[in-house]
N, C-alpha and C positions, 0 to 999 in steps of 0.2 A: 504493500500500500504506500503510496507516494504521500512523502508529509507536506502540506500545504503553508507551516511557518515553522520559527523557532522558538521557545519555550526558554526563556531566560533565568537559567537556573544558580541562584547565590549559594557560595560555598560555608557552609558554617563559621560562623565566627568573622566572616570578613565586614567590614564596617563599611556602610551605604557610604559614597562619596557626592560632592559637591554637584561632578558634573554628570551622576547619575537623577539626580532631584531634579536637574535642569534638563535634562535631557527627555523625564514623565513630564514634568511642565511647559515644554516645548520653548524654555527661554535659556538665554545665556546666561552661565556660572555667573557670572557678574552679577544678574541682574537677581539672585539667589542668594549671593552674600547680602546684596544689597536690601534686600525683602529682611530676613534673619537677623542684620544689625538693625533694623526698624527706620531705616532713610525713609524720610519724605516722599522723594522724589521717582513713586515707583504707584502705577493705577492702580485702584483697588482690585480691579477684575483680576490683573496679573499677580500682586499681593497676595491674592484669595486662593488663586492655580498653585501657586509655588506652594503656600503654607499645607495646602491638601496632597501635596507629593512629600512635604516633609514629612507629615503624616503619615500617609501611608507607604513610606520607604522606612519609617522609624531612621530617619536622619537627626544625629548630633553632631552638632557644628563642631571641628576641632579647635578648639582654644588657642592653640599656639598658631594657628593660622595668622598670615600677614592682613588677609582681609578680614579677619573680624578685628583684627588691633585696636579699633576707635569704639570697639561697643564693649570692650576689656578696660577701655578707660572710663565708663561709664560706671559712678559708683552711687547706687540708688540703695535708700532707706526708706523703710516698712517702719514706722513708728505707728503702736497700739496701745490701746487702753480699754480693755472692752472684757466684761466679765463673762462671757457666754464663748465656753470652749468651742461650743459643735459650730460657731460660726467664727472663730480665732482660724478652724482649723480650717475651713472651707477659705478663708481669707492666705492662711499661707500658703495652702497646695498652688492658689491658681500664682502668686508673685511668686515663688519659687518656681512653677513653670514657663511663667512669659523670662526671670532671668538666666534661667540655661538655655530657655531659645533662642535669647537676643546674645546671648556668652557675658552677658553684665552681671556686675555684681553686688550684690544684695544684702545690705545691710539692716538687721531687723532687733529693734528696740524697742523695750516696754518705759512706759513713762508714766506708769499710775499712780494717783494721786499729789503731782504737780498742782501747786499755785499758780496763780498767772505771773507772778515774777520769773517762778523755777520754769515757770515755761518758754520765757522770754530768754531765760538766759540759754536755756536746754536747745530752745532755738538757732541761738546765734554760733552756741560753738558746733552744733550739725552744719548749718550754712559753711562753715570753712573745711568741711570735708567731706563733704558729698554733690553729686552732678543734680540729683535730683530727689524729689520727697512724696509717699505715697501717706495722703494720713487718712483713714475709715474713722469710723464715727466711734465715740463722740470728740475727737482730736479734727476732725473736717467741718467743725464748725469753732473751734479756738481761734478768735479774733487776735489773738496775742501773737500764735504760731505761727496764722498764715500774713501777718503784716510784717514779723521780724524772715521771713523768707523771702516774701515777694520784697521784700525792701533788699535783700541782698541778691536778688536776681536768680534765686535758684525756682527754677519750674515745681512747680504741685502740683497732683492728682487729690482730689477729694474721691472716695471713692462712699457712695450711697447716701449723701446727702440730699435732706429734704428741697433743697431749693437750689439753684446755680448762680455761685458766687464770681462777679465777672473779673474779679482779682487773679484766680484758677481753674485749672480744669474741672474735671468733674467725669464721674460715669457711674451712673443713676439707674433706678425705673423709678416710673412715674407712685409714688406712693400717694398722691390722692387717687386717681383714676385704679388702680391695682384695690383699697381698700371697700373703694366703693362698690365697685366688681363682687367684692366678697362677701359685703354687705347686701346687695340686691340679691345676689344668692342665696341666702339663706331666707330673705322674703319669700321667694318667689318657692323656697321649701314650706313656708307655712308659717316662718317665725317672727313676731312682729314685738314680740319679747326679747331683745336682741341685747347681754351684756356683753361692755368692752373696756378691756382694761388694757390704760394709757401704754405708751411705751417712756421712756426717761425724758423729763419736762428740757436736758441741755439737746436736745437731739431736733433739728426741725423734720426729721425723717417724722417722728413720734405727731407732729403739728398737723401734718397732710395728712398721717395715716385719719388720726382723730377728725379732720376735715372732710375726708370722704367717706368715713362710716355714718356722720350729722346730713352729709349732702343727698347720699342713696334714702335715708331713712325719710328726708321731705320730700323727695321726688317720687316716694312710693305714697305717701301721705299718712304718713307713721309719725304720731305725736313724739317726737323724744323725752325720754324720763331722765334725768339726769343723774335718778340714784342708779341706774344702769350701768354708769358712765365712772371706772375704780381708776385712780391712778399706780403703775404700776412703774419698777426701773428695766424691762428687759432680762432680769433675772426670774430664775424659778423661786426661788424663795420671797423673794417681794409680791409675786403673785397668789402666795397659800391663806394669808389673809383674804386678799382683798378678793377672791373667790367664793372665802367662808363668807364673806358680808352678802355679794349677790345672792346665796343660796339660801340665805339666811332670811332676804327681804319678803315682806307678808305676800308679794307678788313675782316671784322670782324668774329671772329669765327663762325660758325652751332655749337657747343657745348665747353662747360665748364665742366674742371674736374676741382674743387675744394679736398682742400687736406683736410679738414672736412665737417662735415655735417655744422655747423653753418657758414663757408663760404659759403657752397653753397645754404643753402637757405638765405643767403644776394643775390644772382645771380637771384636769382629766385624774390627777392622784386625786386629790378632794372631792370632785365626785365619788369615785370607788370607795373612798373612806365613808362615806354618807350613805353607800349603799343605791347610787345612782346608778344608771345604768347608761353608758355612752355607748351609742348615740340614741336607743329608744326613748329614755328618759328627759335629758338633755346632748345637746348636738355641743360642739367644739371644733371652733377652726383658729389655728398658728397662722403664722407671717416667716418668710424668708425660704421654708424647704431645706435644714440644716440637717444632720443625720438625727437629730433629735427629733424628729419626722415621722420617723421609723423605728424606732427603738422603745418607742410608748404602745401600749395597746390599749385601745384598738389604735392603726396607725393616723396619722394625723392630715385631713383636707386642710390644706396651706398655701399660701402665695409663694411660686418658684421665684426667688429673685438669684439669680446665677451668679452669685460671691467670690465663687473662684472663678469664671469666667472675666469678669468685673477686672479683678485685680492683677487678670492677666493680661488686659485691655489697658490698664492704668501703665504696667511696663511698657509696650505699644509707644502712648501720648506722650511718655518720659523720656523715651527716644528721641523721637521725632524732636523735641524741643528742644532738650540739648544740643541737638547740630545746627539748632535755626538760629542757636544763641551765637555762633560764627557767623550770622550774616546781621545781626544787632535788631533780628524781628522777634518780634512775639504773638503768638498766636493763641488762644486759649478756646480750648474745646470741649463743650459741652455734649456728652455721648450717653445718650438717654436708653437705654439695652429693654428690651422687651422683658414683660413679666410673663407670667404664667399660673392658671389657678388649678390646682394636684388637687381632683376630687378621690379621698380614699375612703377609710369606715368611721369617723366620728361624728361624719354627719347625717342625720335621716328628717325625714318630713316630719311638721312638726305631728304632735298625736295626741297629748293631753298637758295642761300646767301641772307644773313641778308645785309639789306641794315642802313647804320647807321644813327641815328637820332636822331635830336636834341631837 
C-alpha cells in the first residue's frame, strides 16, 4: 500500500524547538520569540496562532537564549495580601505561568497588614528594583501604592478590581453585570427571599458586586429588605455569623448569594449545622469559581471569574509596557475578561420558606 504523507514522529526526551513552533504557526522564529517575550508589535491573530503551537508542541523557551535576553531583564512582582488560599493559589499558578512563558522573572511578596506609611515606603524601595508590579485586591485599590509607582514610572496591572483606574492597567470582569446575572437567576428559580453577604467594605470589586444584586432585585420588582443584606470580609469565618443572623430572621431567606466562594461554603456549613438541607431547603450561590467550589458538598453554583487566566494576562500588559517605556509612551489598558455562571447542586427552585431555628 502506497503511503500518501509522512507522520512526524519526536524522539523521546528531545525538547520542541523554536523553529519547530514557527514552522505549526506558519511564521518566522522571529516573529515566535517575539510573541513569547510579549513585544507589542506583533497582530493579535498571529499572537493567538503562535501561542496555540506553543501549546500544543509543549514549547519552553530556552532561557539562555540570545532572543529572549530582554524578557530575562524583565523583573516583575506579585505583591498580595488577600486571606483566601483557594484564590492566592489560582492567582499564583496563572503569574507563575504567563513568567516562564515570557522567561521573566517573578518576584512574589506578601505585605499584610501594612499602614499607609509602610506602604508608601514598601512602595518606593520595590520601584528601585523591579520593571514592573502586578497588585490583586485588596492592594489594587491602595491609593498610596499605586501613586508612589506611577510616580516612579514603573507600569501596574491591577488585576480584579471593581472599577478602572486611569493611572493603570487593569484586567477585570464586569462584577456589576456578573452579580446581577446571579441574582436574576435565582429569581427566575422562584426566590425573591434573596440573602447577600457583602464582600470587604476596602474592595470596590465588593461595591459592584452589592450594586448589581440591588439593581437585578428592582428590575425584577422585588422590594429589597435590607436585613437581607450581612456585611461580610471575603473570609469563611467572617461569614459563620453573619449566616446564623439571616437564618435566624423571623423571615429568612430561600437562598444566599455570597460574594465569594469561601463565604458561601461557610453558608452551606451553617446550614448543615441547623439541619438544613442545601439546596431543597435553602439554595446557595459563591462568586469567583476557586477550588473551594468543589471541595464543599453539595458543590457550589458560582460566578467563573478566570484568576489565573487574569494574572497571566496581567504578565502579557507588563510586557508590553516595559518596552514602550524605550520609546517614552505610555499606554494603559483596560482588559475587561468574560465571566461565566457554573450552574452545579446548591441551587434548586424555590419550594417552601425556611422556617428558623434554633
Amino acid at each position: 500500500m502506497k503511503k500518501t504523507g509522512k507522520k512526524s514522529v519526536r524522539r523521546k526526551g528531545m525538547a520542541v524547538t523554536i523553529d519547530e513552533v514557527a514552522t505549526l504557526a506558519k511564521v518566522s522564529p522571529m516573529t515566535v520569540s517575539r510573541v513569547v517575550n510579549g513585544h507589542s508589535k506583533v497582530r493579535e491573530s498571529t499572537r493567538e496562532r503562535v501561542m496555540q503551537a506553543v501549546q500544543e508542541l509543549g514549547y519552553i523557551p530556552n532561557l539562555a537564549a540570545s532572543s529572549l535576553a530582554a524578557a530575562q531583564d524583565a523583573r516583575i512582582a506579585l505583591i498580595y495580601t488577600n486571606p483566601s488560599a483557594a484564590y492566592l493559589r489560582e492567582l499564583l499558578l496563572g503569574a507563575l505561568h504567563g513568567a516562564a512563558r515570557a522567561a521573566a522573572q517573578l518576584v512574589i511578596a506578601d505585605w499584610d497588614e501594612l499602614d499607609i506609611g509602610a506602604e508608601r515606603k514598601a512602595a518606593r524601595a520595590l520601584a528601585r528594583g523591579v520593571s514592573g508590579v502586578i497588585l490583586p485586591p485588596p492592594l489594587c485599590e491602595s491609593k498610596a501604592i499605586i501613586e508612589e509607582l506611577v510616580e516612579a514610572g514603573v507600569p501596574v496591572v491591577a488585576i480584579a478590581s471593581g472599577r478602572f483606574n486611569h493611572d493603570i492597567s487593569s484586567v477585570r470582569i464586569d462584577d456589576f453585570l456578573a452579580a446581577k446575572e446571579v441574582t436574576e437567576y435565582l429569581v427566575k428559580m422562584g426566590h425573591t427571599r434573596i440573602g447577600f453577604i457583602k464582600g470587604h467594605p476596602n474592595q470596590t470589586a465588593s461595591t459592584r458586586r452589592l450594586e448589581g444584586y440591588q439593581a437585578a432585585l428592582k428590575e425584577m420588582g422585588i422590594t429589597a429588605d435590607p436585613a437581607l443584606v450581612q456585611q461580610g470580609y471575603f473570609t469563611y469565618r467572617s461569614a459563620l455569623p453573619v449566616v446564623e443572623n439571616l437564618l435566624t430572621l423571623r423571615k429568612p431567606p430561600s437562598a444566599i448569594f455570597a460574594s465569594n466562594d469561601d463565604m458561601a461554603a461557610a453558608a452551606i456549613s451553617v446550614a448543615h449545622r441547623r439541619g438544613l438541607d442545601v439546596p431543597r431547603d435553602i439554595s446557595i450561590v459563591g462568586f469567583d469559581d476557586t477550588s473551594a467550589a468543589t471541595t464543599v458538598w453539595p458543590e457550589l453554583t458560582t460566578v467563573r471569574q478566570p484568576i489565573s487566566t487574569m494574572a497571566d494576562s496581567a504578565i502579557d500588559i507588563l510586557l508590553r509596557a516595559i518596552r514602550r517605556k524605550d520609546n517614552n509612551t505610555k499606554v494603559v489598558a483596560d482588559h475587561v475578561v468574560a465571566h461565566q455562571l457554573i450552574s452545579r447542586d446548591s441551587v434548586a427552585p424555590f419550594a417552601a420558606t425556611i422556617k428558623p431555628r434554633t
